[in-house]
C-alpha positions, 0 to 999 in steps of 0.5 A: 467730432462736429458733423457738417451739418451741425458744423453748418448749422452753428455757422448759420447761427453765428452769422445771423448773431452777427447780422443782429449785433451788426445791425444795431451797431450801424443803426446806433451810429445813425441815431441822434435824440429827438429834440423836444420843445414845451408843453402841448395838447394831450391826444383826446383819445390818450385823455380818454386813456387816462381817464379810464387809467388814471393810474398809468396817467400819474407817473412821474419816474425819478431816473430820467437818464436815458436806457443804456443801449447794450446788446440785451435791449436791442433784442428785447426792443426786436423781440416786442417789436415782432411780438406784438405786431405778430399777435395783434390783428390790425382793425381801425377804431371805427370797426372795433368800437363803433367810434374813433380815438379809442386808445385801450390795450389790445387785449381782444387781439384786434387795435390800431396803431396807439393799441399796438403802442400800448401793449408794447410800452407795457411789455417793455416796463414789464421787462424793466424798462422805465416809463421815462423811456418808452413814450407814446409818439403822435406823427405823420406819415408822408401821405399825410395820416395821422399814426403813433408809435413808441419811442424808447429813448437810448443813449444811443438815441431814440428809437422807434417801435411801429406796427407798420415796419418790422424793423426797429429804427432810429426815429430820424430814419424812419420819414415820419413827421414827428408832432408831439411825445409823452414827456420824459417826468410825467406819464401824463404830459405831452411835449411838442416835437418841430412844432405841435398840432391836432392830429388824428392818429388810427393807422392800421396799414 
């Protein structure tokens, strides 16, 4: 016999199961695809990337079809999500490095924005993700800053992993203006989103 507070425990359990299945079904409902436009200008600090990864910068993933959205990814894409915005103290370029637009991976445990992008779309790849799917995303916030975040393309639409918002959300809920994305065939590339233009991106609150 089950005692009442095991049986009380397994509810809680169950319930917040629920909460967490519940939640990606009403997301998904919601989300739709970013509609992407032509080529664009690559984001200096992204061409610094590259520069110093050259490796990362040449990918070109032969499945472009979009990641099956099933119950496994959604907890992977919550999981990283609070993982890395957990284990990285936000602080601005400037503060780390002395200049801006340095995009590199938070290893010292310190980054802005892209910092957080990159450990992310790292995490996810090393969980099977494919590159064609996790997308470093350049947009505006509505006070007007610059900010990046990861997009990870389902198919039940894209969604957005941001180190400003806990929760993980379709891009269309999120009130950003989104500028430009990596393209799906090359990690290398960038892609326009409603338009394209220069923009600073370092969000760190």
């Amino acid at each position: 016999m089950i005692s009442s507070k095991v049986a009380r425990k397994l509810r809680r359990c169950v319930v917040a199961g629920l909460a967490i299945s519940g939640g990606w079904a009403t997301s998904a409902l919601a989300a739709s695809p970013m509609v992407t436009g032509g080529p664009t200008s690559q984001p200096i600090g992204h061409y610094d990337f590259c520069k110093a990864y050259p490796g990362e910068c040449s990918i070109r993933p032969a499945n472009l079809a979009p990641a099956a959205m099933t119950g496994s990814l959604w907890r992977k894409l919550i999981s990283v999500n609070d993982k890395v915005n957990a284990a990285v103290k936000p602080e601005s370029d400037y503060e780390i490095y002395g200049k801006d637009e340095v995009w590199a991976y938070p290893d010292n445990g310190v980054g802005d924005c892209e910092d957080y992008v990159l450990e992310k779309r790292r995490e996810l790849n090393r969980l099977g993700v494919s590159f064609a799917d996790l997308l470093i995303t350049v947009l505006r916030k509505p006070d007007g800053a610059g900010h990046a975040v990861l997009t990870v393309r389902t198919t039940k639409g894209d969604y957005v992993l941001d180190n400003l918002n806990s929760k993980v959300l379709s891009w269309d809920q999120t009130g950003y203006r989104f500028l430009k994305r990596q393209a799906i065939d090359n990690t290398g590339r960038w892609v326009s989103i409603r338009g394209g233009q220069q923009v600073v991106v370092g969000a760190v609150k």
